[in-house]
C-alpha positions as CSV (number, residue, x, y, z in Angstrom):
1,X,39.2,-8.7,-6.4
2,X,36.4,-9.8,-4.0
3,X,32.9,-9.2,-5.7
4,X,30.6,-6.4,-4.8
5,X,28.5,-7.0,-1.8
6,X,24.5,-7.0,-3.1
7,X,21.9,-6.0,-0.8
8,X,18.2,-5.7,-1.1
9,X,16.4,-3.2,1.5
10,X,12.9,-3.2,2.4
11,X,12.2,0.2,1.4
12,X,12.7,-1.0,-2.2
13,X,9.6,-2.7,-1.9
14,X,7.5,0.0,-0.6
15,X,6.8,0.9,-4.4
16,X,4.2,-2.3,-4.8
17,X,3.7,-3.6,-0.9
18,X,1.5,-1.0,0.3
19,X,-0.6,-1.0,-2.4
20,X,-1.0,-4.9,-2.4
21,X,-1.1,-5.1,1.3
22,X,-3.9,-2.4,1.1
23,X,-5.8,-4.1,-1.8
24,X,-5.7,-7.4,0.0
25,X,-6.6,-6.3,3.3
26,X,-9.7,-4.1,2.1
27,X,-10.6,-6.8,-0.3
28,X,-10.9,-9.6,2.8
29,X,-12.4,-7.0,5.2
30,X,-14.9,-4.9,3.1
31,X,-16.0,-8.3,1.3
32,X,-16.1,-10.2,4.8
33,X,-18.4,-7.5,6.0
34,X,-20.4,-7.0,3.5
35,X,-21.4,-11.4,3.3
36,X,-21.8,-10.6,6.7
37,X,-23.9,-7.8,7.1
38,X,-26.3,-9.3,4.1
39,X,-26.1,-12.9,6.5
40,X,-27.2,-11.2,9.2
41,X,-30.6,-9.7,7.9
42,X,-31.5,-12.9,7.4
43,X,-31.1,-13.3,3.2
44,X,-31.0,-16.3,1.3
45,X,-27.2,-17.4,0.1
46,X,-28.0,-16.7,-3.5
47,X,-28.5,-12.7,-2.2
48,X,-25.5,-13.1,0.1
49,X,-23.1,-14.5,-2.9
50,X,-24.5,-11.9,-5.4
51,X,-23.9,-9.0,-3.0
52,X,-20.2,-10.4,-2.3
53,X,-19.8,-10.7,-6.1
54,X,-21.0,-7.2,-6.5
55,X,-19.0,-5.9,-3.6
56,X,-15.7,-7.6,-5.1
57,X,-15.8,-6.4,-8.9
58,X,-16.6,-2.9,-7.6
59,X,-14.0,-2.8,-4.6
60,X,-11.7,-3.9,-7.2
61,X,-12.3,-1.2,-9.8
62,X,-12.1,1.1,-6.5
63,X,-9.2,0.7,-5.9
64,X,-7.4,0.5,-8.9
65,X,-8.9,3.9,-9.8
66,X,-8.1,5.8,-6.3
67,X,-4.7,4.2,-6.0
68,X,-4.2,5.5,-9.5
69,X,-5.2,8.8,-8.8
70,X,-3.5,9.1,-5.5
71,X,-0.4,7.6,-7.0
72,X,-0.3,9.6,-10.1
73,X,-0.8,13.1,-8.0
74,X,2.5,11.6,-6.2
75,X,4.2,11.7,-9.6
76,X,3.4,14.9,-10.8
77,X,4.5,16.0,-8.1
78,X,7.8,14.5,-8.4
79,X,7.9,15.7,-12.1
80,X,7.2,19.4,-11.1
81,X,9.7,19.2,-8.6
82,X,12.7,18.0,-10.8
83,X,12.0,20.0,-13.3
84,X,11.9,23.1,-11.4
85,X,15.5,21.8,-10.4
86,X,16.5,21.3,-13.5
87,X,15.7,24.9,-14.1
88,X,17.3,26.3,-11.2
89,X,20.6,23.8,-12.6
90,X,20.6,25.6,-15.6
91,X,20.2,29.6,-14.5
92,X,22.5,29.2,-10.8
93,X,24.9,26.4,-11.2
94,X,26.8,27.8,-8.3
95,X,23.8,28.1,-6.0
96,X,23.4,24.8,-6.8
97,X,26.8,23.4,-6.3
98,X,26.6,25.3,-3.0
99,X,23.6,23.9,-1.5
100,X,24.9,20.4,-2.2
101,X,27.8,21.1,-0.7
102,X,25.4,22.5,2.6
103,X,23.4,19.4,2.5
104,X,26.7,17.6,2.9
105,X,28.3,19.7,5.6
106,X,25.0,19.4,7.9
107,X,25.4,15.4,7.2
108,X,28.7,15.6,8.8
109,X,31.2,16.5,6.2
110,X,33.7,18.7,6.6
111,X,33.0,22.2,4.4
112,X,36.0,21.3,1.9
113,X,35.4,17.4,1.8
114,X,31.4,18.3,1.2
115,X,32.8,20.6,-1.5
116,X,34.7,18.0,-3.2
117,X,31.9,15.4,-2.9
118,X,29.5,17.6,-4.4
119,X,31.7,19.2,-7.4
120,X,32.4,14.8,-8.3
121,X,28.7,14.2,-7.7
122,X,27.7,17.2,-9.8
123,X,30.2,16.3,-12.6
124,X,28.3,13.1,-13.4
125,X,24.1,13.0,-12.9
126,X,24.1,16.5,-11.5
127,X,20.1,16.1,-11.4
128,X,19.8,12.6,-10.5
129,X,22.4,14.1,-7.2
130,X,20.0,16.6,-6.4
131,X,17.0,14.6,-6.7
132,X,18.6,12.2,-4.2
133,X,20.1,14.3,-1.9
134,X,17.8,17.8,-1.9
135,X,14.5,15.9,-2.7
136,X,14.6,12.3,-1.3
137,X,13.6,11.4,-4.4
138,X,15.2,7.5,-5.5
139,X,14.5,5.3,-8.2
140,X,13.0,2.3,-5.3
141,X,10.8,5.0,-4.3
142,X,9.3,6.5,-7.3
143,X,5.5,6.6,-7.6
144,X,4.2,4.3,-10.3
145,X,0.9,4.4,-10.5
146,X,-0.3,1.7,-13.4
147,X,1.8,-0.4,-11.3
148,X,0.2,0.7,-7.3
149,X,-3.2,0.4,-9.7
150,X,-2.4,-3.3,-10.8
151,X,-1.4,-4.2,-7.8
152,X,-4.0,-3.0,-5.5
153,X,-7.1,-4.2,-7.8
154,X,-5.6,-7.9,-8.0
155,X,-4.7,-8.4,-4.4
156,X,-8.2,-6.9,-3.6
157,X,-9.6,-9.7,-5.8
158,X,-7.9,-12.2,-3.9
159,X,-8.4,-11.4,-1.2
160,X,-12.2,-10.8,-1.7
161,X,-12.5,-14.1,-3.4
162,X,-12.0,-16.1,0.2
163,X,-14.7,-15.1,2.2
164,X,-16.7,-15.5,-1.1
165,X,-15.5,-19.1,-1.3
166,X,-16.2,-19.8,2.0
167,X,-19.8,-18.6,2.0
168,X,-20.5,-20.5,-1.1
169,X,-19.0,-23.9,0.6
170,X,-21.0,-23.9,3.8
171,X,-24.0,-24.1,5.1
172,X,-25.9,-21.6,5.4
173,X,-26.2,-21.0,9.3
174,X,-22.7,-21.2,9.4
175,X,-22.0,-18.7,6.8
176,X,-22.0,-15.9,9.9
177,X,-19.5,-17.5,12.4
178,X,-17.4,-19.2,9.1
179,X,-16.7,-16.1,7.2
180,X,-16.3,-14.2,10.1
181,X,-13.3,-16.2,12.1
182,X,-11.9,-17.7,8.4
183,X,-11.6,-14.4,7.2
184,X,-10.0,-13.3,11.0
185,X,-7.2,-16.3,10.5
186,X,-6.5,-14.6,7.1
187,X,-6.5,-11.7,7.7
188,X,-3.8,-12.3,10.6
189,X,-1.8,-14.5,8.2
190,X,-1.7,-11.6,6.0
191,X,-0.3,-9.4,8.6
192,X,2.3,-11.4,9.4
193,X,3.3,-11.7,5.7
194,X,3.1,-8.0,5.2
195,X,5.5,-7.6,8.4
196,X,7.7,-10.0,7.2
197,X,8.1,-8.3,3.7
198,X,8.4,-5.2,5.6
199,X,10.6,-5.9,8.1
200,X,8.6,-4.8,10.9
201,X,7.6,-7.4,13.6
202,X,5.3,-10.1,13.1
203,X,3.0,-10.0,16.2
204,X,2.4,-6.2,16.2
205,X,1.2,-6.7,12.0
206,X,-1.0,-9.3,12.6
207,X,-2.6,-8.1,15.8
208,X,-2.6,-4.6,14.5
209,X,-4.6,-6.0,11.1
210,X,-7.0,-8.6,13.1
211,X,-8.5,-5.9,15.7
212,X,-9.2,-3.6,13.2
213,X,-11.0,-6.2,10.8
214,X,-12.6,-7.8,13.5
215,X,-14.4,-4.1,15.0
216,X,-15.6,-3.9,10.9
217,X,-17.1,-7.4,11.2
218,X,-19.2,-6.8,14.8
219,X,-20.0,-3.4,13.7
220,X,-21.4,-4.5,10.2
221,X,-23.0,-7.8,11.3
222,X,-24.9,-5.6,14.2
223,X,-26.4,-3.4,11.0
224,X,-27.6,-6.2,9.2
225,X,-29.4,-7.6,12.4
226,X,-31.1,-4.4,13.0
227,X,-32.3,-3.5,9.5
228,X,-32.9,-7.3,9.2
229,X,-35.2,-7.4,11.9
230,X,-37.3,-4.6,11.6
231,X,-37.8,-5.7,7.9
C-alpha cells in the first residue's frame, strides 16, 4: 500500500506569519523612523539611541498587547459561535443534518450523495463537521492569541534592534542616509521572505513593503528637520 501523500499549505501558516511579518515590519519601520526623525533635529547620538531604545521596548509591549486583544476577540468569537452550534446540534438534529446536506448540494453534490456525506460526516465529529463546513472554522486557522502575542512582540524586537545597531555603529552624519537605505534593504528582504512563506510573489512583497516604509521615513525625517530647526 503506497503511503499517504503529506502536504503542507500555506494557509497553515497564517496562524503565526501575519503576526510576525507585522511585528517585524513595524518594528524596522516605526524604529527606523523614529532614529530618524530624532537624527534629523539635529540631537546628539546618545538622544537618538535612547529614543530608539525607548521606541523598541514600547513598540514591543504594543504589540503584543493589541495583537492579543485583537486575536483574543477573534476567539471568542469562534467560541460563541460553536457553542451556539452545539446548541442548535442538540435541540434540531435534523435541521442540522439538513443544512449539511445543503451546504453539500450547492458544492456540487448531488441531493442524495450530499445526504449520505453528511449523515457519515455527522456520525463521527458532528461539531468539528459543522465548524468546518458551516463556519470555516479549521484547526490551521484558529486564533491563538498568546501565540499572535509572542510572535508579534519578538519579531518587533528584531526587527527594531537593526536600525538600532546600525545607528550605534556609524558615525554620526551618516546615521540619516545609513539607517534610512539599511533599513530599506531590510525591509525589502523581509518582503520577499514573507512572500515566499506565503506563497504570493516575491517582487510585488518586497516592493509593496519598501514604498510604504520608505513614504514613513521622508515623511518623519521632514518632521524632525522642521521642529529641529525652529528649535
Amino acid at each position: 500500500m503506497r503511503a499517504p501523500h503529506a502536504e503542507r499549505h500555506y494557509t497553515q501558516r497564517i496562524g503565526w506569519l501575519r503576526a510576525a511579518v507585522l511585528g517585524a515590519n513595524d518594528g524596522i519601520v516605526s524604529t527606523a523612523a523614529l532614529v530618524v526623525g530624532v537624527a534629523a533635529a539635529q540631537s546628539g547620538r546618545t538622544s537618538i539611541l535612547v529614543a530608539g531604545l525607548a521606541g523598541m521596548v514600547a513598540g514591543a509591549m504594543s504589540m503584543a498587547a493589541g495583537e492579543y486583544v485583537s486575536v483574543s476577540s477573534q476567539s471568542d468569537s469562534e467560541k460563541a459561535d460553536l457553542a451556539r452550534e452545539r446548541r442548535e446540534l442538540a435541540d434540531q438534529p435534523e435541521a442540522e443534518l439538513r443544512e449539511l446536506q445543503a451546504i453539500y448540494v450547492a458544492r456540487g453534490l448531488d441531493s442524495d450523495l450530499a445526504l449520505r456525506v453528511a449523515e457519515q460526516l455527522s456520525a463521527g465529529d458532528v461539531l468539528a463537521a459543522h465548524a468546518r463546513d458551516e463556519l470555516g472554522l479549521t484547526d490551521a486557522q484558529a486564533a491563538r492569541p498568546i501565540q499572535a502575542a509572542l510572535a508579534s512582540a519578538a519579531t518587533f524586537s528584531v526587527g527594531a534592534a537593526l536600525p538600532l545597531a546600525i545607528a550605534a555603529l556609524v558615525p554620526s552624519r551618516l546615521i540619516i542616509p545609513t539607517v534610512s537605505s539599511g533599513s530599506l534593504l531590510c525591509l525589502a528582504g523581509l518582503g520577499v521572505v514573507a512572500a515566499t512563506a506565503g506563497g504570493a510573489g516575491r517582487l510585488r512583497g518586497a516592493l509593496r513593503v519598501t514604498f510604504w516604509s520608505a513614504l514613513a521615513l521622508a515623511v518623519t525625517a521632514l518632521v524632525g528637520r522642521l521642529f529641529g530647526t525652529s528649535v
